[in-house]
Phi, psi and omega in degrees: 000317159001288179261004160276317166282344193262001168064034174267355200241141178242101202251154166223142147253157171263112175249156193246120187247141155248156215090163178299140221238130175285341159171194187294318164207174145190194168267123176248171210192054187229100187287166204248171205192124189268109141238117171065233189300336204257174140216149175226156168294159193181124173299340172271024177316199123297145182275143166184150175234155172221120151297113214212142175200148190272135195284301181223117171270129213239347181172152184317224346186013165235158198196131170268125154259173179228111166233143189255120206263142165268339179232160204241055182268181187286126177083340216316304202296290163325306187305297207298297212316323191266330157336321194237018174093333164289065182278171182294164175267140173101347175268113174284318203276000000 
C-alpha cells in the first residue's frame, strides 16, 4: 500500500477500443464521478488521469490500446476511453 500511495507501482493494461482514433497516444486529464455501479467523467468528479498509446490499430475503427491510470478511480480506464470517444469493445455501460 506503501508504494501505491508514494506512486512507486506503475500498472498498464490492455483494451480493446472502438472508434476513431484522435491520436497516436495521449492524456486524458477528466475527472470521474462514482454512481451507484458506474462512473463516468462528470466535473464534480474526482480528479483522474489516464495515460494511453495505441498499441496495434487491427481496422480503422478497432484498436488494442495500453492504457496507464496515473489515478486510481473506479471504472477509470472505461470511463476515460468512451470520453475521448474510444469505447471498450464489449461495454454495454
Amino acid at each position: 500500500m506503501e508504494q501505491f500511495a508514494g506512486r512507486e507501482v506503475k500498472k498498464t493494461y490492455l483494451a480493446l477500443c472502438m472508434g476513431k482514433l484522435p491520436a497516436g497516444e495521449g492524456l486524458v486529464d477528466a475527472p470521474i464521478l462514482k454512481r451507484g455501479p458506474m462512473a463516468v467523467v462528470n466535473p464534480q468528479g474526482d480528479s483522474a488521469q489516464t495515460r494511453w498509446t495505441v498499441v496495434q490499430s487491427i481496422s480503422p475503427g478497432l484498436h488494442l490500446i495500453e492504457a496507464e491510470p496515473l489515478t486510481g478511480r473506479m471504472n477509470q480506464i472505461r470511463a476515460h476511453m468512451a470520453h475521448i470517444g474510444l469505447p471498450l469493445v464489449g461495454d454495454d455501460k
